[in-house]
VOGU-3710 file (C-alpha; in Angstrom, 3 decimals, decimal comma):
1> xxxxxxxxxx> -12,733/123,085/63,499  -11,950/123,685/59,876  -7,919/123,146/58,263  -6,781/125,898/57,397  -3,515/127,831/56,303  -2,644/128,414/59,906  -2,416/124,763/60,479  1,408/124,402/58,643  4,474/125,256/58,640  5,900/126,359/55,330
11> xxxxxxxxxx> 9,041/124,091/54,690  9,903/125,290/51,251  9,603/125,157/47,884  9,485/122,580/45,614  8,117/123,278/42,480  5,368/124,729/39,560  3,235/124,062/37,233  0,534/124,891/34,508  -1,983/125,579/38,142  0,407/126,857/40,135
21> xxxxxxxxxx> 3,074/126,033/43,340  4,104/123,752/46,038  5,675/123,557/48,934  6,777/121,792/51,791  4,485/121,725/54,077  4,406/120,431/58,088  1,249/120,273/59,783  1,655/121,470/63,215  -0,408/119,409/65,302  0,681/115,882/63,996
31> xxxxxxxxxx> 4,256/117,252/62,491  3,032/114,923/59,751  4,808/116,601/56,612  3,106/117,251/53,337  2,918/118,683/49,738  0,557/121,674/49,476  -0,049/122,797/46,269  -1,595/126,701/46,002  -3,383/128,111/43,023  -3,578/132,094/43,415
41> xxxxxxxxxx> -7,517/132,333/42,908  -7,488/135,485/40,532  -5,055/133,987/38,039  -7,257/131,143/37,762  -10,336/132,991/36,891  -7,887/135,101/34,509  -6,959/131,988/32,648  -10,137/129,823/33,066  -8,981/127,489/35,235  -11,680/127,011/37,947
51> xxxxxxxxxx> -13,705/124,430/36,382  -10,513/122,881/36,209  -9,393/123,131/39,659  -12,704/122,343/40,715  -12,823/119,032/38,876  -9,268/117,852/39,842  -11,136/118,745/43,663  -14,065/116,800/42,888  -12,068/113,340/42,093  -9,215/113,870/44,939
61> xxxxxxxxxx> -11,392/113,630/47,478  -13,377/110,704/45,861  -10,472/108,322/45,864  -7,674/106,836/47,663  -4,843/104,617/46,398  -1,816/103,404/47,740  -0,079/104,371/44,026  -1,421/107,828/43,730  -0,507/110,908/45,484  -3,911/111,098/47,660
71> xxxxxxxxxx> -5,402/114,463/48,931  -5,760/115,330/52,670  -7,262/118,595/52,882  -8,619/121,399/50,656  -9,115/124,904/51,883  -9,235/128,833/50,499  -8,628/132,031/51,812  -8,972/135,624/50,072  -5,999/135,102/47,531  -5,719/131,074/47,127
81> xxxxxxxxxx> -7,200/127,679/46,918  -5,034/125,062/48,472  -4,560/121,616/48,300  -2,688/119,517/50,583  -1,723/115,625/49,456  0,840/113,408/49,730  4,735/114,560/50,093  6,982/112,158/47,327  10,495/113,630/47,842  12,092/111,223/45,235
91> xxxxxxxxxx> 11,338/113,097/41,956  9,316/112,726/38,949  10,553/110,262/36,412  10,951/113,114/33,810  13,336/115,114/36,083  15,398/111,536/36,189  15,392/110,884/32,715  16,992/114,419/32,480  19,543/113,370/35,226  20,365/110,629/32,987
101> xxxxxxxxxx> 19,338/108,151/35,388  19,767/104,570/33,178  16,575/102,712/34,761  16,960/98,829/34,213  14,193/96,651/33,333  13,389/95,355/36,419  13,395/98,960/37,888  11,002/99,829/35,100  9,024/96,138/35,369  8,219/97,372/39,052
111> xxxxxxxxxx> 6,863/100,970/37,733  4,989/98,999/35,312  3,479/96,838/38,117  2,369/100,198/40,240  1,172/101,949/37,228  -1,084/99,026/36,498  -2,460/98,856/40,239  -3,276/102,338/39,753  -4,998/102,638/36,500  -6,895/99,724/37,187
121> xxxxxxxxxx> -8,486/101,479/40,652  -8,953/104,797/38,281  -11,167/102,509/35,830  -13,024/101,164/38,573  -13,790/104,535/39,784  -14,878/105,288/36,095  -11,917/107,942/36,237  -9,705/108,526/32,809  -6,918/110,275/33,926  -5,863/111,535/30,626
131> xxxxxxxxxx> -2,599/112,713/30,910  0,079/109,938/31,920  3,540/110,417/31,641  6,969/110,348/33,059  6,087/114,003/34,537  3,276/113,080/36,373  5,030/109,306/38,136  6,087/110,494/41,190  8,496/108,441/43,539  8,684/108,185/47,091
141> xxxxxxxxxx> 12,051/107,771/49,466  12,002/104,096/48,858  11,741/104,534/44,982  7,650/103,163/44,538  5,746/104,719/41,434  2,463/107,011/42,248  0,597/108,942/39,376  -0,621/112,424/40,231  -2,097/115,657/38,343  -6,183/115,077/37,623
151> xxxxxxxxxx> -5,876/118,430/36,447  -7,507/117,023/32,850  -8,614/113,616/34,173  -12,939/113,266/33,502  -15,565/110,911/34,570  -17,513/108,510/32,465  -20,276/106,708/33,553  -21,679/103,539/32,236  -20,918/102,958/28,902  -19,967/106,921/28,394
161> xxxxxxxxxx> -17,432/108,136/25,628  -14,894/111,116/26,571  -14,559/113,512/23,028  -12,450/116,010/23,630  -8,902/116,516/22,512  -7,328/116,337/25,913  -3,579/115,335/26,724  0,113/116,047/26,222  0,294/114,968/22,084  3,122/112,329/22,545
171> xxxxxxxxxx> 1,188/110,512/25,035  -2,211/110,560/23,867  -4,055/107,839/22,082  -4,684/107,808/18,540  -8,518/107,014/18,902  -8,100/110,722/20,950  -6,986/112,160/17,340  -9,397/110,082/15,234  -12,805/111,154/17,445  -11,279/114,687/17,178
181> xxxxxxxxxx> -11,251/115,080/13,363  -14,291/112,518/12,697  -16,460/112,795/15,400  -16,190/109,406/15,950  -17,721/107,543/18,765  -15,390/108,724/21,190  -12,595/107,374/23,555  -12,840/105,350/26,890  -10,498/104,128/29,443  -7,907/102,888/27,177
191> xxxxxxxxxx> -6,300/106,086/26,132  -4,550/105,683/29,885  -2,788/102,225/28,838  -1,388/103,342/25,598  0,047/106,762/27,824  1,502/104,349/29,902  3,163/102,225/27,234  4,730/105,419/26,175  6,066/106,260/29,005  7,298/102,478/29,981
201> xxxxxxxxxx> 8,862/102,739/26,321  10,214/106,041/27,049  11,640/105,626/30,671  13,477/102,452/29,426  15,000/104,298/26,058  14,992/107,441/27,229  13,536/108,624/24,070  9,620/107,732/22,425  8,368/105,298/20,502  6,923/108,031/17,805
211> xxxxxxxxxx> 8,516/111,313/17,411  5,941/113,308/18,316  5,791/117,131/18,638  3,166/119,513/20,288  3,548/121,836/16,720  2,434/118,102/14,944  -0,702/118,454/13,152  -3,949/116,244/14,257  -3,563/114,818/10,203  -0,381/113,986/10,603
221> xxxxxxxxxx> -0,633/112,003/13,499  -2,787/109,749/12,542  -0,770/109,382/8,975  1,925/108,716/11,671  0,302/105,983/13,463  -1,552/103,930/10,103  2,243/103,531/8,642  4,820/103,982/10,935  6,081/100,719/13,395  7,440/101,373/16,186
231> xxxxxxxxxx> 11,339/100,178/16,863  11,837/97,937/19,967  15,353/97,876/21,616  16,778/94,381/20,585  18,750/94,309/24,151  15,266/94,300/25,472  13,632/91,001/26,912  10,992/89,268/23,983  8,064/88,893/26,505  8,837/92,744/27,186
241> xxxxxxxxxx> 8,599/93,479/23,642  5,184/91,564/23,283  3,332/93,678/26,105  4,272/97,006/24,904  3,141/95,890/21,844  -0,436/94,914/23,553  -0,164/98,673/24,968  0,886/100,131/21,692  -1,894/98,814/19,907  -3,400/101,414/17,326
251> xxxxxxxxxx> -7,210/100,237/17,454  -8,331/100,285/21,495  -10,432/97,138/21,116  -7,395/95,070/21,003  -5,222/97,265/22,999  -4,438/95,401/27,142  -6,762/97,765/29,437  -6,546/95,995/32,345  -5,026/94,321/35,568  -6,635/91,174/34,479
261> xxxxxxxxxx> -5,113/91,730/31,222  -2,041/92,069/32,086  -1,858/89,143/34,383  -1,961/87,012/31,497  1,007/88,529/30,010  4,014/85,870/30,012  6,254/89,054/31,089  4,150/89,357/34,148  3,389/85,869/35,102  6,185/85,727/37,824
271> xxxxxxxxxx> 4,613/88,902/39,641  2,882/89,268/42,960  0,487/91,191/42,874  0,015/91,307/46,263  3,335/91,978/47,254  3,014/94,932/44,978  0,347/96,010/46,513  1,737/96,370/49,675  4,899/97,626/47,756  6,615/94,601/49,240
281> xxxxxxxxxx> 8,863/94,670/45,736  11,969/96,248/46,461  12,401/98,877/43,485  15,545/99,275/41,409  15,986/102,703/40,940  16,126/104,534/44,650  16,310/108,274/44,743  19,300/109,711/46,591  18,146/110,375/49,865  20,579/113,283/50,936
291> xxxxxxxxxx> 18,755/115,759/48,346  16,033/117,298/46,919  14,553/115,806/43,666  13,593/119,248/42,165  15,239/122,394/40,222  16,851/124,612/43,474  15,361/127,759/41,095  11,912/127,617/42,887  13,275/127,849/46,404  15,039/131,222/45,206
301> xxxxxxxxxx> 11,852/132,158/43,387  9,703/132,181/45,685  11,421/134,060/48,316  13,284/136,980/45,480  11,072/137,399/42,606  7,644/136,275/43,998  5,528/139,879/44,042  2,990/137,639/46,728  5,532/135,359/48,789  3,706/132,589/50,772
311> xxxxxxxxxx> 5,666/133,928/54,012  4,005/136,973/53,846  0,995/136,005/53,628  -0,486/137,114/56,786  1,031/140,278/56,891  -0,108/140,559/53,425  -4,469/139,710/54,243  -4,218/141,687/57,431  -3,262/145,068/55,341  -5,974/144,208/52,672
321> xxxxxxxxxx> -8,228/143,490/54,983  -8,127/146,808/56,899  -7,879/148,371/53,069  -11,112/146,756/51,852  -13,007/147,587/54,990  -12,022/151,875/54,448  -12,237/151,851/50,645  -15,315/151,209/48,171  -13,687/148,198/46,145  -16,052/149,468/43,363
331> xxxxxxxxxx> -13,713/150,915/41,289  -11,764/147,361/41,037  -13,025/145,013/38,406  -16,488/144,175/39,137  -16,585/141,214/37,025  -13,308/139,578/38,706  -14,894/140,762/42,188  -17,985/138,941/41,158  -15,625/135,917/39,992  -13,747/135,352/42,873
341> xxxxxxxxxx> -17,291/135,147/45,717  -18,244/132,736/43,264  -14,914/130,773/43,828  -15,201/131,499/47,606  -18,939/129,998/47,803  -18,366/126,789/45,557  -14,991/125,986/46,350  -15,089/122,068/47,842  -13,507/122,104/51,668  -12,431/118,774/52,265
351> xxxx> -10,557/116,824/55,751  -9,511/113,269/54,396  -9,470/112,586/58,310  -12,920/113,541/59,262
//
């Protein structure tokens, strides 16, 4: 029988975003704990976001990777679509970078290691995630690196280019900016390696290798990119230095893209691949264990100022249930009405264990 709501125990939560919350999650059968992430279903079709939603849907359940945070099981009911994937309860590396958390370069080196794993799975799964960056590196207890948020990540198939102008500016590739004002010929699975050479750059330094701004212009940037070089920290090891420069390269065609790649980089010769794999490596950087890795603000949230709190949600369907059944729901907006059994009929239910 069909996962559903009913099937966990709300834990607490843990944080939003652009789509909308998570929490803590225990499923009561297995008491295996997870992250469920819920997207109320009418503020999605308010702000556009079901293709979106759909999409992010569509990869999860495709894929499966030891450095990603995986999905388990997707379900809806009247108000919400839910998503249920893989609790990391040691932060994202943009909430430690705002701790002030001084990673070292082997810490980082490992990261590095993970990211690559990952990305080069994504490629062969013709995936381009599209939006790497400290924010979306996720650790677990033991301090290992998985990527998460497809929420803008698009398929290409077979010699495909991506166009649009997709990203968070500082992290995004400038053959993302140049196909954008020239119509170029597009972008490909490199954009992904020069996001992660930011963020590398950027988790090391704790600041970017190009001061870039979301109020930048698309003109700019690219001025930006043809004449400014970028400063590497002299403290910093010269074989480091000489892959972020592979990674930081302006024109994709020379720019590493791959595991291969990056195997033949002297900084990586030493590494294991294997042992990575299996996260063997021991990481340098391990999250406290005795707390939370998130702002305490959404716990209080959710429960004060939350006009639809996830605790009361069965209360809550049971009274508009008995509600829709004695009043003509006419008068609401037929448009949204119409919306949301479109949502209901093409929304993807997925059971990773089935």
């Amino acid at each position: 029988r069909a996962v559903n709501f009913d099937h966990f125990q709300i834990l607490r939560a843990i944080g939003k975003g652009s789509f909308g919350k998570v929490c803590i999650v225990q499923k009561r059968d297995t008491e295996k704990m997870y992250a469920m992430k819920y997207m109320n279903k009418q503020q999605c079709i308010e702000r556009d976001e079901v293709r979106n939603v759909f999409r992010e849907l569509e990869i999860l359940q495709e894929i499966e990777h030891v450095f990603l945070v995986n999905l388990w099981y997707s379900f809806q009911d009247e108000e919400d679509m839910f998503m249920v994937v893989d609790l990391l309860l040691g932060g994202d590396l943009r909430y430690h970078l705002q701790q002030n958390v001084q990673f070292t370069e082997d810490a980082v080196k490992l990261y590095l290691c993970e990211m690559t794993l990952a990305l080069d799975y994504l490629q062969s799964q013709h995936i381009i995630h599209r939006d790497i960056k400290p924010d979306n590196i996720l650790l677990d207890e033991q301090g290992h690196a998985h990527l998460t948020d497809f929420n803008i990540a698009t398929i290409i198939k077979d010699g495909e280019r991506a166009t649009a102008l997709a990203g968070t500016k500082p992290y995004m590739a400038p053959e993302i900016f140049q196909s954008f004002m020239s119509g170029g010929t597009g972008y490909a699975f490199e954009v992904d390696w020069w996001s992660l050479g930011v963020t590398i750059f950027e988790v090391l330094r704790s600041w970017r290798p190009y001061d870039i701004h979301a109020s930048n212009s698309v003109e700019s940037l690219l001025q930006l990119f043809s004449t400014v070089s970028v400063q590497y920290s002299s403290s910093w090891h010269k074989d480091l230095v000489s892959l972020l420069r592979k990674l930081l390269t302006v024109n994709p065609e020379h720019r590493f893209c791959s595991l291969a790649q990056m195997q033949t980089a002297p900084y990586l010769s030493d590494v294991n691949w294997d042992d990575v794999y299996e996260k063997k490596m021991e990481p340098g950087f391990v999250p406290n264990k005795g707390r939370l890795h998130c702002d305490p603000t959404f716990e209080l949230e959710e429960m004060i100022l939350e006009s639809r709190p996830l605790h009361k949600k069965k209360k809550r369907l049971a009274k508009n249930r008995s509600r829709d059944n004695s009043k003509d729901s006419q008068s609401e907006n037929e448009y949204l009405q119409e919306c949301l059994e479109v949502v209901q009929q093409e929304f993807m239910i997925f059971n990773r264990e089935k």
